[in-house]
Each structure stands twice: as structure tokens, then as C-alpha cells.
SEBA-643028 format. One record per residue (C-alpha): x, y, z; residue number from 1. Coordinates in steps of 0.25 Angstrom, whole numbers, plus 5000, padded with zeros to 4 digits. Each point is the difference from the previous one (the first is absolute). Example, Ala and Ser with C-alpha at 12.3 -4.5 7.8 and 13.67 -1.06 7.14 Angstrom:
<recs>
@X 5049 Y 4982 Z 5031 k 1 $
@X 5006 Y 5014 Z 4998 k 2 $
</recs>
This chain:
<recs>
@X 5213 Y 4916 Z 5069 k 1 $
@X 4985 Y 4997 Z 5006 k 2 $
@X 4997 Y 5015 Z 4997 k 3 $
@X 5004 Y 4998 Z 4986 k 4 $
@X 4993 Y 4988 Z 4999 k 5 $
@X 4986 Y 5006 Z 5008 k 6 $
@X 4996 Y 5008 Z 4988 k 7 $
@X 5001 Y 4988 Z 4990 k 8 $
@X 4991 Y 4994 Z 5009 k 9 $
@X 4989 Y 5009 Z 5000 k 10 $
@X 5001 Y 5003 Z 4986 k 11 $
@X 4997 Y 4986 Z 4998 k 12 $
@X 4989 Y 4997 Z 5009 k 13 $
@X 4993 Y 5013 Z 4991 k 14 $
@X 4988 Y 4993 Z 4993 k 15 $
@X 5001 Y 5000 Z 4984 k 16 $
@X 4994 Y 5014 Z 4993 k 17 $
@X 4988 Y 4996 Z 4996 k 18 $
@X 4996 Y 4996 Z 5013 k 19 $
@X 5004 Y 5012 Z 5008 k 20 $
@X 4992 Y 5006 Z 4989 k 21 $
@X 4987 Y 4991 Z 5003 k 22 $
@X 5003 Y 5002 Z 5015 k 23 $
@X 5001 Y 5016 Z 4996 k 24 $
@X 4986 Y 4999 Z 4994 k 25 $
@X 4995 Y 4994 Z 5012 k 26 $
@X 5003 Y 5010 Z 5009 k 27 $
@X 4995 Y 5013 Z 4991 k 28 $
@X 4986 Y 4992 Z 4999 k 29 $
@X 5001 Y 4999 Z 5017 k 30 $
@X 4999 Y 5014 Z 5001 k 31 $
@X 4989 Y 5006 Z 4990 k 32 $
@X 4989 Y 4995 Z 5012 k 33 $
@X 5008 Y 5008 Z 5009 k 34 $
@X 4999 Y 5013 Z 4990 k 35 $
@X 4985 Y 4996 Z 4998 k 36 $
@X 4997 Y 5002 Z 5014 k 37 $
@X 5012 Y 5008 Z 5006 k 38 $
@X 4997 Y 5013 Z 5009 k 39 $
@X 5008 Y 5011 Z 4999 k 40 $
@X 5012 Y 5000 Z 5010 k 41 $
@X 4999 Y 5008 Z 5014 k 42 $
@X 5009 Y 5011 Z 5001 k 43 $
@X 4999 Y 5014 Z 5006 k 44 $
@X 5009 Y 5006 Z 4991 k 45 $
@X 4993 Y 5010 Z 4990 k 46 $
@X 4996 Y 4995 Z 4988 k 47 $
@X 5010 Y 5008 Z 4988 k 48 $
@X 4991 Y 4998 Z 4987 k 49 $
@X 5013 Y 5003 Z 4990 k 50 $
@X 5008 Y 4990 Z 5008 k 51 $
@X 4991 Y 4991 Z 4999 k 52 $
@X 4997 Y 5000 Z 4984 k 53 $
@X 5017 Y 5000 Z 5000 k 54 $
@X 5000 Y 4989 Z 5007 k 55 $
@X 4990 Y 4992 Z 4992 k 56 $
@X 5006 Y 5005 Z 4985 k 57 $
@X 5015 Y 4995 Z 5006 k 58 $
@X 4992 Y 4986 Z 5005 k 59 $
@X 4995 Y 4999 Z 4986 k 60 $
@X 5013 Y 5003 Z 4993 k 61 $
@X 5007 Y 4991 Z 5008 k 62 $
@X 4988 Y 4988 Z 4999 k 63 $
@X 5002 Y 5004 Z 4983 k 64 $
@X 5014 Y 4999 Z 5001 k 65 $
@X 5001 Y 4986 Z 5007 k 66 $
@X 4991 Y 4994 Z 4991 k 67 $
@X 5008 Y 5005 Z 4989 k 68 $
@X 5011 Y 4993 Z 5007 k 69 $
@X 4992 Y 4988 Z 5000 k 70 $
@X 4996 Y 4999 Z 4988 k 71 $
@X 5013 Y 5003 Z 4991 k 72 $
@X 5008 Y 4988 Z 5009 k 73 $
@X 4991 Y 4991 Z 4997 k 74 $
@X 4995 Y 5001 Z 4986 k 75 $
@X 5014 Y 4996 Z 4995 k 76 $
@X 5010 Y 4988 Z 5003 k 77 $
@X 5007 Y 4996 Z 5008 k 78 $
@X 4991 Y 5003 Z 5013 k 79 $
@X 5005 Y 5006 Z 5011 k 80 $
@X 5009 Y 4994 Z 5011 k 81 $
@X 4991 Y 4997 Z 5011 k 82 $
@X 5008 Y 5010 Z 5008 k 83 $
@X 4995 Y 5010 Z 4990 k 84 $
@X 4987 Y 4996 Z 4999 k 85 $
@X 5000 Y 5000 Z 5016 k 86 $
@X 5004 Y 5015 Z 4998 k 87 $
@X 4991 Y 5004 Z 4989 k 88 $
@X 4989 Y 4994 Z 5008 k 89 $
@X 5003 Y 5008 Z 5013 k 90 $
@X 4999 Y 5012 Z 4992 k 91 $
@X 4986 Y 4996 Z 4994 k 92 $
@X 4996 Y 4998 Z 5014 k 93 $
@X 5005 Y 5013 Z 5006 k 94 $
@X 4994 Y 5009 Z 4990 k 95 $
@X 4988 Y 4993 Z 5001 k 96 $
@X 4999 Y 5001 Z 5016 k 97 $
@X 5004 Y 5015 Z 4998 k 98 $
@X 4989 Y 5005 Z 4992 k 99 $
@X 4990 Y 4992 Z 5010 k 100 $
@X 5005 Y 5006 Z 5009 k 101 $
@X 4998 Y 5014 Z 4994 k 102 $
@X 4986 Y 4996 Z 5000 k 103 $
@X 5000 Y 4998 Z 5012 k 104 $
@X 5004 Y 5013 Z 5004 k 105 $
@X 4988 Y 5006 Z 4995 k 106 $
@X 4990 Y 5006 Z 5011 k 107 $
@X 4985 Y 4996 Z 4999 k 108 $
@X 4997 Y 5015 Z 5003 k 109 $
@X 5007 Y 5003 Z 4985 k 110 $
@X 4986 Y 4995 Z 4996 k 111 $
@X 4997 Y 4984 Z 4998 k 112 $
@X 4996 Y 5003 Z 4985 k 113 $
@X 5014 Y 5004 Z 4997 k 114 $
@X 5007 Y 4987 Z 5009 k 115 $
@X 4992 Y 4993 Z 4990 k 116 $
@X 5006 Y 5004 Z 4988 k 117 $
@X 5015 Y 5001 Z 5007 k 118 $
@X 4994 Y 4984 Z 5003 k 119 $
@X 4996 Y 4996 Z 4989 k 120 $
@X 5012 Y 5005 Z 4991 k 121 $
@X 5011 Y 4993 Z 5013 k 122 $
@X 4990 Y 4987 Z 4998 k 123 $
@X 5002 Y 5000 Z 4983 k 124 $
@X 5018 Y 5002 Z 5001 k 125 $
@X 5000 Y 4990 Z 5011 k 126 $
@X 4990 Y 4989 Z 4992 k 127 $
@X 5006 Y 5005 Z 4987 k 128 $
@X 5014 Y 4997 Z 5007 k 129 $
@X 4996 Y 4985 Z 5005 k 130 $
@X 4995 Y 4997 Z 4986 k 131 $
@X 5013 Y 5005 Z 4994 k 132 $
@X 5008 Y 4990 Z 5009 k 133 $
@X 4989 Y 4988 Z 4998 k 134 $
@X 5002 Y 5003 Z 4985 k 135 $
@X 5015 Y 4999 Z 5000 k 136 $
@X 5004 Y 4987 Z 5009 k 137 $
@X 4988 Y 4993 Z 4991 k 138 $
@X 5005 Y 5005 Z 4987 k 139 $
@X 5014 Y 5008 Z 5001 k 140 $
@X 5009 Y 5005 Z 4990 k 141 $
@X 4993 Y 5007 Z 4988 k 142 $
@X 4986 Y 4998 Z 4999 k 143 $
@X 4988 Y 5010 Z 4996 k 144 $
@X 4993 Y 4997 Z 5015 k 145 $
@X 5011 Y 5006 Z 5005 k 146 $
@X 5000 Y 5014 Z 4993 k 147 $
@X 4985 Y 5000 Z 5003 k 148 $
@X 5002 Y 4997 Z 5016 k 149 $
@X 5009 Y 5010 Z 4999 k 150 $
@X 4994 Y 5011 Z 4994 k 151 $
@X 4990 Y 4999 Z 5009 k 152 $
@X 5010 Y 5003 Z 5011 k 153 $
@X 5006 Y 5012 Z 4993 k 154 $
@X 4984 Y 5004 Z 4998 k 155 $
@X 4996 Y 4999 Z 5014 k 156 $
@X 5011 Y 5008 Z 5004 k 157 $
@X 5000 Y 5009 Z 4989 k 158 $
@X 4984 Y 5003 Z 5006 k 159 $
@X 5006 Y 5005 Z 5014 k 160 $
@X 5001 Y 5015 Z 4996 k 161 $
@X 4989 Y 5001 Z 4994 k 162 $
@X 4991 Y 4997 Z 5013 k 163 $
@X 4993 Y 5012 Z 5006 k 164 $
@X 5008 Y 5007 Z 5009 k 165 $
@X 4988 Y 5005 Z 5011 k 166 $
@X 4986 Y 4991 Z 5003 k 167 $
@X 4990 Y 5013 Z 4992 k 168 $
@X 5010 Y 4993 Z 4986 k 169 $
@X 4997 Y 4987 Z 5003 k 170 $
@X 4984 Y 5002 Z 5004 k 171 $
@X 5001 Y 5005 Z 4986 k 172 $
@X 5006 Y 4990 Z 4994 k 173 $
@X 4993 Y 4990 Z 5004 k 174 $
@X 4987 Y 5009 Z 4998 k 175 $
@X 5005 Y 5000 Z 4985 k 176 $
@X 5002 Y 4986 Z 5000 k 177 $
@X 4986 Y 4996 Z 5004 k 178 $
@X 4994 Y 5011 Z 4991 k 179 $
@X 5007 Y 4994 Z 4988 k 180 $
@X 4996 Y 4986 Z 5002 k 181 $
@X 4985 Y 5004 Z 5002 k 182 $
@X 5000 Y 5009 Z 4987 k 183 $
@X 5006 Y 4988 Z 4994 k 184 $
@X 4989 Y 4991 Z 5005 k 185 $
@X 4990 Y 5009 Z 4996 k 186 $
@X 5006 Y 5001 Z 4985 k 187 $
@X 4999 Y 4986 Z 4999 k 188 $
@X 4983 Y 5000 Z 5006 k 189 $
@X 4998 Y 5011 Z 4989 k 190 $
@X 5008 Y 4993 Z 4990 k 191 $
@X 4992 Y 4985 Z 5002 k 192 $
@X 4987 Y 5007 Z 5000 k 193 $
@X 5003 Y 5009 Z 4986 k 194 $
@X 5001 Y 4986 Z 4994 k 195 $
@X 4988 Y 4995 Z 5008 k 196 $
@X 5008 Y 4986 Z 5001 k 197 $
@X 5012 Y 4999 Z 5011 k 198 $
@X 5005 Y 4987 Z 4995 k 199 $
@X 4999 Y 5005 Z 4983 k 200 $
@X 5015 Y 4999 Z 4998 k 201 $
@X 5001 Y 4986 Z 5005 k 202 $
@X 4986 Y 4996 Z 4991 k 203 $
@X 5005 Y 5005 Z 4985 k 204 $
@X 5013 Y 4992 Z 5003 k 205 $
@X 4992 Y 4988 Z 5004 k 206 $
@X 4989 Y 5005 Z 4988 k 207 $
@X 5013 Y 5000 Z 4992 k 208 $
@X 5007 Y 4987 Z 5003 k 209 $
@X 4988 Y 4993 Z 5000 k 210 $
@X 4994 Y 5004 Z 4986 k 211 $
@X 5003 Y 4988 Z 4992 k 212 $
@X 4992 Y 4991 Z 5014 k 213 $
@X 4988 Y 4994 Z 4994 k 214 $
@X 4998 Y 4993 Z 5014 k 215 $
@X 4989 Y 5006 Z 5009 k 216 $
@X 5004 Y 5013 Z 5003 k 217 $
@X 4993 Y 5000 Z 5015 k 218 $
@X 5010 Y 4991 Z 5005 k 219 $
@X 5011 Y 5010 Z 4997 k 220 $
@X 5004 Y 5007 Z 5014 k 221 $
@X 4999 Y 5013 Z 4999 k 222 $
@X 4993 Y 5000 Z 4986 k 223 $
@X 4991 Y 5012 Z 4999 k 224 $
@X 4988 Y 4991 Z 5000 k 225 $
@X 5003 Y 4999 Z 5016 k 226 $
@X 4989 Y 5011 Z 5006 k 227 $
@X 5011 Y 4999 Z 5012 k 228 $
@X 5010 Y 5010 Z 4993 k 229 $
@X 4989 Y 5010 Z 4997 k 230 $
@X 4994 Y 5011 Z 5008 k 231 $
@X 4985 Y 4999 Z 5001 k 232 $
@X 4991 Y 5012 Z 4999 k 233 $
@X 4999 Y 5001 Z 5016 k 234 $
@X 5015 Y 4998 Z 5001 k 235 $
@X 5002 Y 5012 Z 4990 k 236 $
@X 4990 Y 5009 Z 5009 k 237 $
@X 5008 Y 4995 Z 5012 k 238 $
@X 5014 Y 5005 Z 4993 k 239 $
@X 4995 Y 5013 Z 4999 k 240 $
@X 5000 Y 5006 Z 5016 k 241 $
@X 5013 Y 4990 Z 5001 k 242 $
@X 5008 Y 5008 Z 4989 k 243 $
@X 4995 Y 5012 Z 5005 k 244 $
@X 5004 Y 4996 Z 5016 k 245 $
@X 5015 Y 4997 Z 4993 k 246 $
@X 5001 Y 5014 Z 4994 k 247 $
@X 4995 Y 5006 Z 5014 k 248 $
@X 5012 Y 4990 Z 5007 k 249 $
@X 5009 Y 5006 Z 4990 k 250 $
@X 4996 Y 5016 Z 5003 k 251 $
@X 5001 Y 4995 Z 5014 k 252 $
@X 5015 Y 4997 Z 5001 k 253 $
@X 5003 Y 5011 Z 4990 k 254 $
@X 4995 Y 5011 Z 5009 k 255 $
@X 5006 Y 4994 Z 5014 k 256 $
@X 5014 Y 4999 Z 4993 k 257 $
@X 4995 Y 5015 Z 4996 k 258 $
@X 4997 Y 5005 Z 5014 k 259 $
@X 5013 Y 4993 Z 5005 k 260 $
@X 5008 Y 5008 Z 4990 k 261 $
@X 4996 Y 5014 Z 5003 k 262 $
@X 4997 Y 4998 Z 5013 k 263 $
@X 5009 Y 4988 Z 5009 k 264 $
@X 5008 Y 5003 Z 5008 k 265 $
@X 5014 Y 4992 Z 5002 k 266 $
@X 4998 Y 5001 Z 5016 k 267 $
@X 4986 Y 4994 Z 5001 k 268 $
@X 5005 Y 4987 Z 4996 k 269 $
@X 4989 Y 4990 Z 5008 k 270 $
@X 4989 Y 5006 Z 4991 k 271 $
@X 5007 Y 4998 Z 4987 k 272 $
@X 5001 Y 4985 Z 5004 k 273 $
@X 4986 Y 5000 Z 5005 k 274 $
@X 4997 Y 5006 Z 4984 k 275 $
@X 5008 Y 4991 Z 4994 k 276 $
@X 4996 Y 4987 Z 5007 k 277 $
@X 4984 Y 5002 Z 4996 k 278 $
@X 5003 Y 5004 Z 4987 k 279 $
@X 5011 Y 4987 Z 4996 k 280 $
@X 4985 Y 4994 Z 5003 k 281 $
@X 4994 Y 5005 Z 4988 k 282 $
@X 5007 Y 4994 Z 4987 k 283 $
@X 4999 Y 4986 Z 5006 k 284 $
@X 4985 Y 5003 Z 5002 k 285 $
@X 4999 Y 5004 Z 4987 k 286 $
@X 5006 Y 4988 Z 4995 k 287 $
@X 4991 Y 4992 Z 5007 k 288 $
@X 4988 Y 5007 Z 4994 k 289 $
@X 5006 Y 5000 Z 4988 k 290 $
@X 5002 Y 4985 Z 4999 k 291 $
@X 4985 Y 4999 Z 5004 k 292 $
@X 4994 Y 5005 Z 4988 k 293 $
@X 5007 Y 4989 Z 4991 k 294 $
@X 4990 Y 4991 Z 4995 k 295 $
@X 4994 Y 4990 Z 5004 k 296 $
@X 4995 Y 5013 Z 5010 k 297 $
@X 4995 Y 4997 Z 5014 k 298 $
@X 4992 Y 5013 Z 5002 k 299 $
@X 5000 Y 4997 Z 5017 k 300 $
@X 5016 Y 4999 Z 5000 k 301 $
@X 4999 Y 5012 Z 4992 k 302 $
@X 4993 Y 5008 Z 5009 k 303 $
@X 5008 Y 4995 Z 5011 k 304 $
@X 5015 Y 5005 Z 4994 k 305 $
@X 4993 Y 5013 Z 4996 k 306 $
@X 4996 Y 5001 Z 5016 k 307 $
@X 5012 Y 4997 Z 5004 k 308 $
@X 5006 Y 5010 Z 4992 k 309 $
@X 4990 Y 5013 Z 5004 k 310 $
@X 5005 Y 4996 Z 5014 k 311 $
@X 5013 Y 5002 Z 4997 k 312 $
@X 4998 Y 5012 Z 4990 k 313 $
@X 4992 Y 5006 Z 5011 k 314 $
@X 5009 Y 4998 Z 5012 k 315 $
@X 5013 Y 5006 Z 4990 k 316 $
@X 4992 Y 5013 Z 4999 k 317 $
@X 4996 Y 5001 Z 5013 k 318 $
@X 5014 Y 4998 Z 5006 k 319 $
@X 5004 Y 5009 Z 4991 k 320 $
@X 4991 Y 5011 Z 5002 k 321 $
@X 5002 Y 4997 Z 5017 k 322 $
@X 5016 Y 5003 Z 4996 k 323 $
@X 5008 Y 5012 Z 4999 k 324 $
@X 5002 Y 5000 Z 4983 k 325 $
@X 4984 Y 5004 Z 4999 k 326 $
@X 5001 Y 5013 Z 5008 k 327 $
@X 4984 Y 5004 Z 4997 k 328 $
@X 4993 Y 4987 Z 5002 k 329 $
@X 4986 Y 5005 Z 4997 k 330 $
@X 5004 Y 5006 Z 4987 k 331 $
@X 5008 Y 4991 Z 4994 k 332 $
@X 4997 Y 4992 Z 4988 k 333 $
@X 4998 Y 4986 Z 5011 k 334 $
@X 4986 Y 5000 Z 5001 k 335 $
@X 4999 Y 5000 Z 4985 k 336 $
@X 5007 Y 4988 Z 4998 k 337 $
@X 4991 Y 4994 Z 5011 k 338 $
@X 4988 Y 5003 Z 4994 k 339 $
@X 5005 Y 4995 Z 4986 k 340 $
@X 5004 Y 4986 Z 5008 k 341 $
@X 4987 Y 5000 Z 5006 k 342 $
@X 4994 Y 5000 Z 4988 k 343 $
@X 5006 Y 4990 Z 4994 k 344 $
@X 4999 Y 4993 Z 5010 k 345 $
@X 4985 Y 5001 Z 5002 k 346 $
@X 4996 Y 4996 Z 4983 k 347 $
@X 5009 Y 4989 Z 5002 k 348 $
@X 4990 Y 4996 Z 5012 k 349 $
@X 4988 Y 5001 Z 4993 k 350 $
@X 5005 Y 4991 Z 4987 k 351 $
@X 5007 Y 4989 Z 5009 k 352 $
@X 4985 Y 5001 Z 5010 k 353 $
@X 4996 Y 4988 Z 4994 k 354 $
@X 5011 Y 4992 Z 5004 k 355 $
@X 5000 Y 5004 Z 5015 k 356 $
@X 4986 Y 4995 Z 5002 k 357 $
@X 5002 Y 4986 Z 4992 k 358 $
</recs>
């Protein structure tokens, strides 16, 4: 009789759904610091790349599934029991521990580039998979939160076979990455400078909504009369080297992502990184730069992101020529490119001179 009796027990000691769910949610969020920071696990078995990107695919399928799972039970009424919920949330649990653990299993001598990527793709299903399970004990059954949580489940997972399988694919994907957003920065300098005013958009609208004010028009923000959202002729001159150190930013990236392509190799993976890590550098930098030259312009801060940014344009090439992808040094196309950045450099000197000795 008391054995019959033990599991009604338990089942009832079970804590109601939506609280296994909160406490579900919990536990995901308590290990994304570890995936942040976690090394690769120890082991002197020899890394197998196909069992590997098995194992990771199947962790995703399954991470996919249980969030299907999930999401199907309770988006409808009645909610589960809470001896379903209590199975529906170990599985969540499981699959999520699986495909960490997967990470894990990735050795640092596969190249750190591609262990960010296989990171970064773990930390977006295991976030995406707590903000699934927020979603649902604060607003469950049907409700359009809950499609979009889960979508971006099934996106992050769906993302997993699509990461580069050796560390030379993922320097280049990265290295593509970094040369888009520079080219994309550098579309948006050109494009201010064509209409000689960065902020002409956002004037007409206030020009236009403003037409019938009789009041006075300097007290407007933002209204054209303010000198501050203009260039002066000094700031013009100024733009001129910085646009043209963009471009040289820009051809930078493009021919490092070039010379990895025709000439990386998959084995010499702590040089890639090394290639990689200086060149991440770069777009930031030229954001930086970039968000200098908006009026009102400080010529000093401008000189001082474009110095920053020739220190890191020059220590890319160099690396890169001292590595194995630039297989004759002193006839490559490096020098160049540190001539047209000195160059820049040294008119952007001249014109901010005055600054420096105030």
C-alpha cells in the first residue's frame, strides 16, 4: 500500500508548471558565464573533426526539437500536468547540456577563431532557449512573443551547419565580416560628404514641419541656422585625408582576407588568429573616426582616432607580412598600403597642427 501511495506523493510535492518553468529559465541563464569563459575540456583522445560537427548538428536537432516540444504544450490549454511539465523541462535541460558540452570538446589547437564562432552560435540557442522559457511561464498559451522566441531557437540552431568547419573558413569569415562593415562605414562618409551636410535628412523634416513657425527660427534645435550641424571650410579640408584613410582601411582588409585565401593554410592556425585578432580591430576604429568627423568637429579627437587607427592598419599589415599567407614579403603589395596610410596620415597632421600647439 505505502509504494502505491509514495508516487502520489511526489507528484504532489512537484511545484505548479509555470513555476518549474521559471525555475527552468533560471538554470539556462546560470550557465551562459560558464560558455563565455569555459576552456576546452582535457582529453588525450585525438581530436575527430567529423565527429565532432556530427555531434554538434545532432545537439542542435535535439536543442530544436525540445523547444518545439515546449512550445506547442504550452501555447494551448490546458497546461501540462506538473509531472509533464517536470519531463518536458528535463529534456530542455538535457539538450541544452549536450550541445555545451559539444562545445566543449573543441580543442584550442583547432584554432581560437573558429572556437568563437562554434561559441558564439552555442551562447545564441542556449540565450535563445532561456528567453523561450521566460516567455512562455510569463505569457503561455498562444501569444505572438511566443512564435518569436521560438523562432529564434529554431534560427540559432538552424545557423549550426552553416559554421566553418576548419580555423582558415572562419578567419575568412570573420575577415569578411569586418571588411563589409568598413565598406559600409565608408559608404555612409562618402555619402554625408556628397550632400555636404551629415544631418540634411533630419533638417528638411524639421524645415518641413516647421514651415507655418513664425516664431524665431534660432530657437529651433537643430534648425539649419545652427553653424553646429555644418562643416566649416577647415572641417571640409580635414574630411578629405579621413575619407581617403577609410578607403585605404577598406583595401587593407580586402587584401588580407585575399592573401588568406590563396595562400592560409588550415594547419597554421595560431597565425590566422593572430590575423584575425588585429584585424577585428580595424572596423571599430573606423567607427570611432568616423563618428569624429560629425559636426560639431573636434579637429584634436580627430587626429587622435585617425592615430589610432594607422596603429592598427599598420600593425595588421605587418603581422600579416611577418605570417605565412605573404610568401614574398618584400614584393608584396604591404608597403604600398603603408605608404598610402602614412600619407594620410601626415596631411591629416598638418591641417589639425594648429590644434596640437593651442
Amino acid at each position: 500500500m505505502a509504494s502505491a501511495v509514495a508516487p502520489v506523493a511526489a507528484a504532489s510535492t512537484l511545484p505548479p508548471p509555470l513555476e518549474q518553468l521559471r525555475h527552468l529559465a533560471g538554470e539556462l541563464r546560470f550557465l551562459l558565464p560558464g560558455v563565455r569563459v569555459g576552456e576546452a575540456r582535457e582529453t588525450t583522445k585525438e581530436f575527430d573533426r567529423e565527429t565532432f560537427w556530427r555531434r554538434l548538428r545532432e545537439a542542435a536537432i535535439a536543442v530544436s526539437r525540445a523547444a518545439t516540444t515546449l512550445t506547442e504544450v504550452f501555447s494551448r490549454l490546458p497546461l501540462p500536468s506538473p509531472q509533464e511539465t517536470q519531463k518536458f523541462s528535463e529534456e530542455v535541460h538535457a539538450a541544452i547540456k549536450a550541445i555545451i558540452a559539444v562545445y566543449y570538446s573543441l580543442p584550442k589547437d583547432q584554432g581560437i577563431t573558429l572556437r568563437k564562432l562554434v561559441r558564439s552560435a552555442t551562447l545564441d540557442i542556449v540565450d535563445g532557449m532561456a528567453q523561450l522559457v521566460e516567455v512562455l511561464y510569463v505569457t503561455p498559451t498562444q501569444s505572438p512573443e511566443n512564435l518569436i522566441s521560438y523562432n529564434s531557437v529554431w534560427e540559432a540552431c538552424q545557423q549550426v551547419p552553416r559554421i566553418p568547419k576548419d580555423n582558415k573558413a572562419a578567419a575568412l569569415s570573420v575577415l569578411t565580416k569586418s571588411v563589409d562593415l568598413v565598406k559600409d562605414a565608408h559608404e555612409e562618409m562618402e555619402q554625408a560628404v556628397e550632400e555636404c551636410d551629415p544631418y540634411y535628412g533630419l533638417l528638411s523634416d524639421i524645415e518641413e514641419d516647421n514651415s507655418d513657425n513664425h516664431g524665431d527660427e534660432e530657437d529651433i534645435l537643430g534648425y539649419p541656422s545652427n553653424r553646429d550641424s555644418y562643416w566649416s571650410e577647415e572641417d571640409q579640408e580635414l574630411i578629405i585625408p579621413c575619407l581617403a584613410l577609410v578607403r585605404a582601411s577598406k583595401a587593407c582588409l580586402k587584401k588580407i582576407r585575399l592573401s588568406v585565401a590563396e595562400n592560409g593554410k588550415k594547419d597554421q592556425v595560431a597565425q590566422l588568429d593572430d590575423i584575425v585578432d588585429i584585424s577585428d580591430e580595424i572596423s571599430p576604429s573606423v567607427d570611432d573616426l568616423a563618428l569624429s568627423i560629425y559636426p560639431p568637429v573636434c579637429h584634436l579627437s580627430v587626429r587622435i582616432n585617425c592615430a589610432k587607427l594607422v596603429s592598427v592598419l599598420k600593425k595588421a599589415l605587418e603581422i600579416t607580412k611577418a605570417s605565412h599567407v605573404t610568401p614574398q614579403p618584400e614584393d608584396s603589395w604591404i608597403p604600398l598600403l603603408i605608404n598610402a596610410v602614412d600619407h594620410c596620415m601626415n596631411r591629416i597632421k598638418e591641417l589639425t597642427q594648429h590644434e596640437v600647439e593651442l
